[in-house]
Backbone bond lengths (Angstrom), bond angles and torsions (degrees), N, CA, C in turn:
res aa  C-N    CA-C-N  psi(-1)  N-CA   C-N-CA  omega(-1)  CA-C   N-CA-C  phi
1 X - - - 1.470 - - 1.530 110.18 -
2 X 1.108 127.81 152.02 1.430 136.93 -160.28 1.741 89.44 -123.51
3 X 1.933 97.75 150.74 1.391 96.80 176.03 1.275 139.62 -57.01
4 X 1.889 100.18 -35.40 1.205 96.38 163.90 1.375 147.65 -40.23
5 X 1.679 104.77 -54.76 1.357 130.70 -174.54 1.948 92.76 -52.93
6 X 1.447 111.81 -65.97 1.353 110.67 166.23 1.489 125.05 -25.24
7 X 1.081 139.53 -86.04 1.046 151.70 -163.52 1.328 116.21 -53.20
8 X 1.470 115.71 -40.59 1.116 135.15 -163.11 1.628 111.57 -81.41
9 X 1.257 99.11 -12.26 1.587 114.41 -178.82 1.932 105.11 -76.34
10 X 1.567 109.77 -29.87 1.437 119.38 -160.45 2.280 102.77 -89.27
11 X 1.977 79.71 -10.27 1.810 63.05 -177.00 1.961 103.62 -105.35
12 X 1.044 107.53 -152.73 1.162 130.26 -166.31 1.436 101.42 -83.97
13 X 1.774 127.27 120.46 1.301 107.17 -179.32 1.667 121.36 -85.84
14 X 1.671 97.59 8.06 1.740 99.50 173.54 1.977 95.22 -114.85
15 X 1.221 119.56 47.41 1.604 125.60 163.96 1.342 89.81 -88.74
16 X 1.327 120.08 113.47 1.408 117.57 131.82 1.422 129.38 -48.63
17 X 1.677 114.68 93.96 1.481 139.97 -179.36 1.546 138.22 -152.83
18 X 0.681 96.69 114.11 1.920 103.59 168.32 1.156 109.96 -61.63
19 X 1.464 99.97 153.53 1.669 115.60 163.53 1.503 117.37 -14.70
20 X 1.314 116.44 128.11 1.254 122.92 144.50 1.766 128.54 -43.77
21 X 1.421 125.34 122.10 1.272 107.51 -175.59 1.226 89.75 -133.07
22 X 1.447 127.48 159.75 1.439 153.77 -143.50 1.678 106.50 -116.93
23 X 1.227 117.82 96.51 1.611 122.07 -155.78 1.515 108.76 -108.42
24 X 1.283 111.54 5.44 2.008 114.92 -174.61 1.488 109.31 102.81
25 X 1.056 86.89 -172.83 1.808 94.91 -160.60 1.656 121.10 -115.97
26 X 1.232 103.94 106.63 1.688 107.75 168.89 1.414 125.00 -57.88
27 X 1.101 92.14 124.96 1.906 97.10 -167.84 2.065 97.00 -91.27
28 X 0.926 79.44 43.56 2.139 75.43 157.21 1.569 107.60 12.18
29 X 1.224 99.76 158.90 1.381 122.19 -169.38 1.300 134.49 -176.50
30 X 1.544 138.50 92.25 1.391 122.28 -177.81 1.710 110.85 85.01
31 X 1.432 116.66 12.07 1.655 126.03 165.64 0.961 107.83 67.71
32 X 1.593 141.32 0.21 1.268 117.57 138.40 1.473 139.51 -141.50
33 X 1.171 136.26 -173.93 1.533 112.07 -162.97 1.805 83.07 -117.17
34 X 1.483 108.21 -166.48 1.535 139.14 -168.13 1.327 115.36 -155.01
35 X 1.627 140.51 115.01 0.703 133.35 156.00 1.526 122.36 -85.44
36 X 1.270 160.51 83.90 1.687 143.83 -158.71 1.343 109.63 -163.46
37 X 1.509 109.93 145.73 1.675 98.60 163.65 1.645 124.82 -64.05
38 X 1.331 79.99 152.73 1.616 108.10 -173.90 1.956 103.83 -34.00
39 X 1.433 115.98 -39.76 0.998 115.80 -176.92 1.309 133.27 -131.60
40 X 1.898 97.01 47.39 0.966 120.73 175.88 1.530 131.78 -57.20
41 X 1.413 135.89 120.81 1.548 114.01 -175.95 1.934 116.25 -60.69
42 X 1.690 113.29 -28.09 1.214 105.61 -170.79 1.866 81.09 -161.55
43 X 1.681 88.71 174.76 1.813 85.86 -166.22 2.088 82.00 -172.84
44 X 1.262 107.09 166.00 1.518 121.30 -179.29 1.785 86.83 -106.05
45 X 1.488 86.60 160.03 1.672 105.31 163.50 1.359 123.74 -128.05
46 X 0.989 122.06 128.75 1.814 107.47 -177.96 1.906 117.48 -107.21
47 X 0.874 99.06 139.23 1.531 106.94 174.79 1.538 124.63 -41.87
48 X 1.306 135.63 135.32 1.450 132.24 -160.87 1.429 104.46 179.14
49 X 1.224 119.49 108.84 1.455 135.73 166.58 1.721 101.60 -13.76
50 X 1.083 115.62 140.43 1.541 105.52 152.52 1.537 119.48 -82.20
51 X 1.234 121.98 155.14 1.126 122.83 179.10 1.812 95.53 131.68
52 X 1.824 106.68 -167.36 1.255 120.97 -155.67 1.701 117.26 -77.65
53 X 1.067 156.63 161.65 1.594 140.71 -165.10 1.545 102.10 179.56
54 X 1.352 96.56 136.00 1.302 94.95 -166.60 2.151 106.92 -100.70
55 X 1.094 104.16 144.94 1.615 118.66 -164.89 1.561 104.08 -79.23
56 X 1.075 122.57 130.85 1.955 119.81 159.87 1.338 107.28 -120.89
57 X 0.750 136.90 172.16 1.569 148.17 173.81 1.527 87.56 -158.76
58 X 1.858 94.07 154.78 1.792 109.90 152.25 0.990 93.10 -157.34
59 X 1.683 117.61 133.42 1.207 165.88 -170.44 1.624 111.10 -82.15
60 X 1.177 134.60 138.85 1.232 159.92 138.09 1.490 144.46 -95.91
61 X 1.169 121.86 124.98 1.822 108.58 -168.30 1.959 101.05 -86.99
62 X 1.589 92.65 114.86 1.793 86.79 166.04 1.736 100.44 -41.32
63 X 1.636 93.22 165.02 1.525 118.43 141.25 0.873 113.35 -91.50
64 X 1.404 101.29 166.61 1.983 115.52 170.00 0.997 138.25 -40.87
65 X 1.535 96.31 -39.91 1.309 125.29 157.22 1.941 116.20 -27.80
66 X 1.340 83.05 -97.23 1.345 126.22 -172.67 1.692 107.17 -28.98
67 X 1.586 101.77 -34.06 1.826 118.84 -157.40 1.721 87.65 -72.12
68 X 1.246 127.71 -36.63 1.820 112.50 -176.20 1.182 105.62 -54.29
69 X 1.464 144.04 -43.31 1.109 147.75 177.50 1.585 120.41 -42.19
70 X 1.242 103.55 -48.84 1.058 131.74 -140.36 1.444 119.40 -90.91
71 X 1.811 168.19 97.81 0.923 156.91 -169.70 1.642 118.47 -37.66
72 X 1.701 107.57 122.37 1.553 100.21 -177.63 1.117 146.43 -66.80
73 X 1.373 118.82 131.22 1.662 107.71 -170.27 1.975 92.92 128.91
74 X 1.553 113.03 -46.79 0.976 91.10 170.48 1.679 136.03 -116.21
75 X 1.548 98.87 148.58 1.633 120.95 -158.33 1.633 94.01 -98.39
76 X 0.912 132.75 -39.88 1.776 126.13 -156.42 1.598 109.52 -112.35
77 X 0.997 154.81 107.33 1.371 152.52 -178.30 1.683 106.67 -99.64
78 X 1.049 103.87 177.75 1.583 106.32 -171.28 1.284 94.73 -116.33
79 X 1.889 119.24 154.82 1.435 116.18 -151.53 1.470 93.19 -145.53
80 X 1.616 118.28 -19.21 1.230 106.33 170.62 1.915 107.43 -145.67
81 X 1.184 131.89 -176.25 1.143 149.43 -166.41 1.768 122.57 -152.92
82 X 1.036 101.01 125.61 1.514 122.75 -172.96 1.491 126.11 -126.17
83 X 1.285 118.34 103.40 1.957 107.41 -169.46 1.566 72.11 -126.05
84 X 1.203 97.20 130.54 1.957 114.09 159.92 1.520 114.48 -133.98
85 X 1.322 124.40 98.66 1.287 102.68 175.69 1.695 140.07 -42.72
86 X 1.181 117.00 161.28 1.490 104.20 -169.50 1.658 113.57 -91.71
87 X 1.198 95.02 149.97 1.599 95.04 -158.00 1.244 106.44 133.10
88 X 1.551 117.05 -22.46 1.562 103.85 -168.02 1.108 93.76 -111.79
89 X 1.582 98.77 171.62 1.294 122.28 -155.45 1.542 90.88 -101.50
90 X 2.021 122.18 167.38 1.368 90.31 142.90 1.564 133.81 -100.95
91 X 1.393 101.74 7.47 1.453 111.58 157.87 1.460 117.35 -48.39
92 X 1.717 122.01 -54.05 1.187 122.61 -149.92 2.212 93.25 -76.21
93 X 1.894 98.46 -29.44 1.748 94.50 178.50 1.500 103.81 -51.59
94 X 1.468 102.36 -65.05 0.996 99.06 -157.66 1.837 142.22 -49.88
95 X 1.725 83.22 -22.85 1.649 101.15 171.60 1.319 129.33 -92.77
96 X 1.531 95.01 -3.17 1.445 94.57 178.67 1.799 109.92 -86.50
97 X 1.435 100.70 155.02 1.586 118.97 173.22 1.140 104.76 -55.12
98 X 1.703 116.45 148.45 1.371 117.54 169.22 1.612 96.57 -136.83
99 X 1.553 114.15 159.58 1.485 124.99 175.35 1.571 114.12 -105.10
100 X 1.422 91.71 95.45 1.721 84.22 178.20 0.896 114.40 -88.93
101 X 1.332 123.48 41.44 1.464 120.95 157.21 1.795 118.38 -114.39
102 X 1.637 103.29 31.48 1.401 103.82 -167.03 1.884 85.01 -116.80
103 X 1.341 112.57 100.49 1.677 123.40 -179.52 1.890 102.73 -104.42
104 X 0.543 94.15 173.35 1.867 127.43 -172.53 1.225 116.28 -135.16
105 X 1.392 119.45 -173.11 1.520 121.26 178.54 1.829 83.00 -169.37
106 X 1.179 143.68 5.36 1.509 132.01 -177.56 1.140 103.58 -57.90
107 X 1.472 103.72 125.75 1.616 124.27 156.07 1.156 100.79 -39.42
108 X 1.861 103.33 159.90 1.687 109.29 155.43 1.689 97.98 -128.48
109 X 1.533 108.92 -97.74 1.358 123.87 -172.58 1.290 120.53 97.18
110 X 1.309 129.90 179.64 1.542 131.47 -168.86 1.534 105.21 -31.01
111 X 1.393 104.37 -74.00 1.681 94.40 175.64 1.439 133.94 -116.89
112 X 0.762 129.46 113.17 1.577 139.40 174.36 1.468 113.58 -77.13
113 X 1.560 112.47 162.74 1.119 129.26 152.12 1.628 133.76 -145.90
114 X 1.298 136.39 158.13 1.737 129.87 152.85 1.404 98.88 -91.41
115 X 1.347 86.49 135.62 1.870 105.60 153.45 1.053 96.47 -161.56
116 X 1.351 94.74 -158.79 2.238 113.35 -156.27 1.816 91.01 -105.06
117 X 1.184 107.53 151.60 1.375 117.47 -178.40 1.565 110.22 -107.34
118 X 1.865 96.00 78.86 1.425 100.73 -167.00 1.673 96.06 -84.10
119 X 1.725 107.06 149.28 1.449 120.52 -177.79 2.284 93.16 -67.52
120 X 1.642 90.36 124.74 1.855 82.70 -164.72 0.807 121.26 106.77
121 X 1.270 140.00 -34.67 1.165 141.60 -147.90 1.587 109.37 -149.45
122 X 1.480 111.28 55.26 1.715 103.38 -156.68 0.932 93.42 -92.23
123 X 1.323 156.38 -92.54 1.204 149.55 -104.74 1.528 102.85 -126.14
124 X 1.281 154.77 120.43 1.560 133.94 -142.15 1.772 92.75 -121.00
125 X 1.640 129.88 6.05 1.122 129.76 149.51 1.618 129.02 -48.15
126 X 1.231 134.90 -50.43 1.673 130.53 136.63 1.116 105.78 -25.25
127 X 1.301 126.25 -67.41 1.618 115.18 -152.69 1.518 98.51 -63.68
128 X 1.418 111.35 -44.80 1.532 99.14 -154.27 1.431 99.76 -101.25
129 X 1.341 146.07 -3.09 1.664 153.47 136.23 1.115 128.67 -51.05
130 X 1.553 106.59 -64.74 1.358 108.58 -170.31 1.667 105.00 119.59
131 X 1.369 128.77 -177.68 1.050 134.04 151.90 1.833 134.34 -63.27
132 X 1.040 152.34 66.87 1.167 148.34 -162.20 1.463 109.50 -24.41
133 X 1.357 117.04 -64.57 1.449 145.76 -169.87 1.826 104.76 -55.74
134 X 1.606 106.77 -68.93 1.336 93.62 173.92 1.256 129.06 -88.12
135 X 1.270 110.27 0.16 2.101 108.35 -173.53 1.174 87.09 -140.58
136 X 1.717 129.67 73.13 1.387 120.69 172.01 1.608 113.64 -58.52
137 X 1.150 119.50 -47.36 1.606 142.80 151.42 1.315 97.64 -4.91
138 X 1.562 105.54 -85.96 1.524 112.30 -170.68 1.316 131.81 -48.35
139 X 1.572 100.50 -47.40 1.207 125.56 -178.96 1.700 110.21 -51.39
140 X 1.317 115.54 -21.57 1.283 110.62 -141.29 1.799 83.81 -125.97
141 X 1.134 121.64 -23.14 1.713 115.30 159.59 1.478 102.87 -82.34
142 X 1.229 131.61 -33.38 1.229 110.57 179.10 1.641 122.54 -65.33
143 X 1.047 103.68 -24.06 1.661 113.35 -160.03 1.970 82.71 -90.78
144 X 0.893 110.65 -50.14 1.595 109.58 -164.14 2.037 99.99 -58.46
145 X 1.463 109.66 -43.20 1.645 131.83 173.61 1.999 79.98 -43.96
146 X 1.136 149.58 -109.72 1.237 163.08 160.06 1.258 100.65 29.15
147 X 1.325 105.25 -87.12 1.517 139.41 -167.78 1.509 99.83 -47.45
148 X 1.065 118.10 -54.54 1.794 132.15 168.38 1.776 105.26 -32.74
149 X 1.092 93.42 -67.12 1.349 115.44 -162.72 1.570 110.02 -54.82
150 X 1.002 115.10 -59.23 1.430 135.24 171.53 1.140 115.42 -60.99
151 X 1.628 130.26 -44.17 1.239 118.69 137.69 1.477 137.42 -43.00
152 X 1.373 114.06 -34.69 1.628 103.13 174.04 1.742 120.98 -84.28
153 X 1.565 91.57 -5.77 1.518 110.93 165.47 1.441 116.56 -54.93
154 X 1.595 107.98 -47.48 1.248 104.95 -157.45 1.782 96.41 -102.34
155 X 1.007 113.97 -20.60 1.464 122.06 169.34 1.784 126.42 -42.71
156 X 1.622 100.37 -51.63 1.398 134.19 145.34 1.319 111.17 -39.80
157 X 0.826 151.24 -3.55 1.630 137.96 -148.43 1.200 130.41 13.76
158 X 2.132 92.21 60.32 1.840 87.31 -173.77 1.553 88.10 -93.61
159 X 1.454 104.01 171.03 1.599 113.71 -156.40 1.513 98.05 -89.84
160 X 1.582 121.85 -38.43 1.737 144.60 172.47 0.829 116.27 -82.91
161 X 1.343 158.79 29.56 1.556 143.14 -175.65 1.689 115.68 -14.69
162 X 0.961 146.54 87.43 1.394 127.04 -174.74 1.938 96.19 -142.43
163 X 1.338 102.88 166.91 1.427 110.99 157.34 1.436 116.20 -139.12
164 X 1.075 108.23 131.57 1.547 120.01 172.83 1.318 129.88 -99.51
165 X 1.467 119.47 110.85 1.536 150.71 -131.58 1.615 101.09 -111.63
166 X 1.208 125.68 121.26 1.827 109.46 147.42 1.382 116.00 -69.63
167 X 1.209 137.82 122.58 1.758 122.33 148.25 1.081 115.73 -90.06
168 X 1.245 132.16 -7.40 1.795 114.88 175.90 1.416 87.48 -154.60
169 X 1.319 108.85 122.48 1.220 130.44 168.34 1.645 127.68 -64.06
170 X 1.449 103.43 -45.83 1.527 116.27 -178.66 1.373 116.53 -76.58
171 X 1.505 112.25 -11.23 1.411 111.78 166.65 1.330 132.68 -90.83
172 X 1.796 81.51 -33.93 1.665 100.66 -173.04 1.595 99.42 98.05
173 X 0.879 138.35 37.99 1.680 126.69 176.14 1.260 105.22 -103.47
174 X 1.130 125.20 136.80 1.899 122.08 165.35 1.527 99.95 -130.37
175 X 1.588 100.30 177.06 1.211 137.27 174.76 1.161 126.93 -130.51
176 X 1.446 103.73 135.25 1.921 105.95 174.43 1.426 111.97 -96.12
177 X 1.263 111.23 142.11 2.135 106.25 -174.36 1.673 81.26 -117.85
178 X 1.226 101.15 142.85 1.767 118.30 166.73 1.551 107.28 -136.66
179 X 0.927 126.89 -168.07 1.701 135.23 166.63 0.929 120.09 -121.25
180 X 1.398 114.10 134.41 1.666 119.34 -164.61 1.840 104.19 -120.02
181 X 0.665 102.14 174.51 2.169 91.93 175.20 1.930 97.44 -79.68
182 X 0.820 59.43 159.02 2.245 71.50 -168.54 1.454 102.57 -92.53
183 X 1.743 133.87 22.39 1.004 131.33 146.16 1.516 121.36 -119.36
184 X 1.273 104.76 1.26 1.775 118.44 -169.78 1.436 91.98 -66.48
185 X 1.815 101.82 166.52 1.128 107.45 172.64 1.554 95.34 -159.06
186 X 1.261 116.16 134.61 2.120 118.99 -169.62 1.893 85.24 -84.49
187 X 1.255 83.16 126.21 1.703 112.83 -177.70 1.466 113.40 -93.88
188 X 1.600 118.98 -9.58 1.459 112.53 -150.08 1.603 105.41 179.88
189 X 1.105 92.81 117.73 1.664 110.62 177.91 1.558 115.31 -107.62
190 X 0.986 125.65 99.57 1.115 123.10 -172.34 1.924 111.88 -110.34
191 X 1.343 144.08 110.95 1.352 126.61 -155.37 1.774 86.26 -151.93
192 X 1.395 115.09 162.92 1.568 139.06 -170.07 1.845 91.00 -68.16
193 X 1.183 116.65 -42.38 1.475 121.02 -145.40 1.909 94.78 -97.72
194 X 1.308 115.76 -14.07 1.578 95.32 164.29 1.317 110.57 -111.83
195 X 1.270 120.02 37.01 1.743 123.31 169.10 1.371 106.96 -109.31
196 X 1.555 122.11 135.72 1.281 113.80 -179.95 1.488 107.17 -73.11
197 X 2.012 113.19 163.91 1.557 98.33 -164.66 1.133 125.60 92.16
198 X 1.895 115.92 -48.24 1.258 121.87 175.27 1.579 137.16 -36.69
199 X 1.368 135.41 101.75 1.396 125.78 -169.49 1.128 109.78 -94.39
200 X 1.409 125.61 -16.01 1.781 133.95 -179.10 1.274 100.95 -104.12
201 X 1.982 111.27 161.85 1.265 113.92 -171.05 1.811 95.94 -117.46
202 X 0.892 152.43 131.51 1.449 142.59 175.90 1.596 105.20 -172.34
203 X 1.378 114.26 137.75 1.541 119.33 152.63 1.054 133.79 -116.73
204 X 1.310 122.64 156.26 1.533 127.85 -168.08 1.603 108.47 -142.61
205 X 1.055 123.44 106.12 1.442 135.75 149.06 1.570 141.87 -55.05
206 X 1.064 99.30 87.17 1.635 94.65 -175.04 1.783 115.75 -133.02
207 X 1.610 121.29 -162.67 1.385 98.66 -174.35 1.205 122.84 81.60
208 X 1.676 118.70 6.32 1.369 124.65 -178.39 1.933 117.18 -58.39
209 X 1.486 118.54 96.36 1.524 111.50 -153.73 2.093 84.43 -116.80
210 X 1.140 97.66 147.55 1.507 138.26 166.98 1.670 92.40 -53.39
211 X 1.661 94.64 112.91 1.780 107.27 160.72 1.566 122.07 -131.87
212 X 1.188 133.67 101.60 1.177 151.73 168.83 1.133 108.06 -23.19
């Protein structure tokens, strides 16, 4: 079985999404991870071994629509999220129980990211922005520095657009930033470790729905 086929079983079969693709590995941190945009006001965390985990994303092409919203340059946003630690199989994802009754409400917006929800170190949008309020300046080359990037990602015909970030050095924890539509919001957490029964630990984010 291939990851896709796996993964793809845990989301929604009316998510508008592409393939799962395999983007590197989150080095965990502090037991649990974060899925949310960079400049999210508040966001859930879910429980996750520390240690190594492997990243999925699947991608979606905005509409025409959608692109005013949206920072220029980019066409494809990411629609779902996958951290599985390594070790697993995708047999063992795919068979394991999931609780679809474990929902969210985390913002996303232009850009999002996963990382570890280190105590200090919550939200890794400051670190890698800046302040909005006092360095609008900054704030606003940094985010565009991003936005660039990810655009020449997808310009390239890379299949992932993503960038991979350190936020805490002394631990070793990083983060991946991708682009999400700047009204989405992850509806649904579905992972091995909040299903009763469950013997695997993994989460998956999907359900990314349009909020006004």
């Amino acid at each position: 079985m291939d990851w896709n086929t796996a993964l793809s079983g845990h989301t929604d079969p009316a998510d508008d999404h592409g393939d799962f693709v395999e983007i590197g590995v989150l080095h965990s941190r502090g037991g649990s991870v974060v899925m949310s945009g960079l400049e999210s006001p508040e966001y859930l965390d879910w429980e996750l071994a520390d240690g190594p985990s492997r990243v999925f994303l699947a991608y979606r092409d905005l509409t025409d629509g959608e692109r005013a919203y949206d920072h220029p340059g980019i066409t494809r946003v990411v629609a779902a999220v996958a951290v599985i630690p390594e070790g697993l199989t995708p047999e063992q994802v795919a068979s394991s129980p999931t609780d679809d009754g474990a929902f969210d409400s985390n913002f996303l917006g232009p850009l999002s990211a996963v990382y570890s929800d280190l105590p200090g170190v919550r939200i890794p949008g400051p670190i890698l922005l800046g302040d909005a309020k006092s360095d609008p300046e900054g704030h606003a080359r940094r985010t565009g520095e991003l936005v660039a990037e990810l655009a020449r990602q997808a310009a390239e015909g890379v299949a992932a657009p993503v960038i991979e970030v350190a936020i805490d050095l002394e631990s070793g924890a990083n983060a991946f930033v991708f682009p999400t539509h700047a009204h989405d919001v992850s509806t649904t957490v579905l992972g091995g470790e909040h299903a009763p029964g469950a013997d695997v630990s993994f989460v998956v984010w999907g359900g990314f729905d349009f909020v006004d």
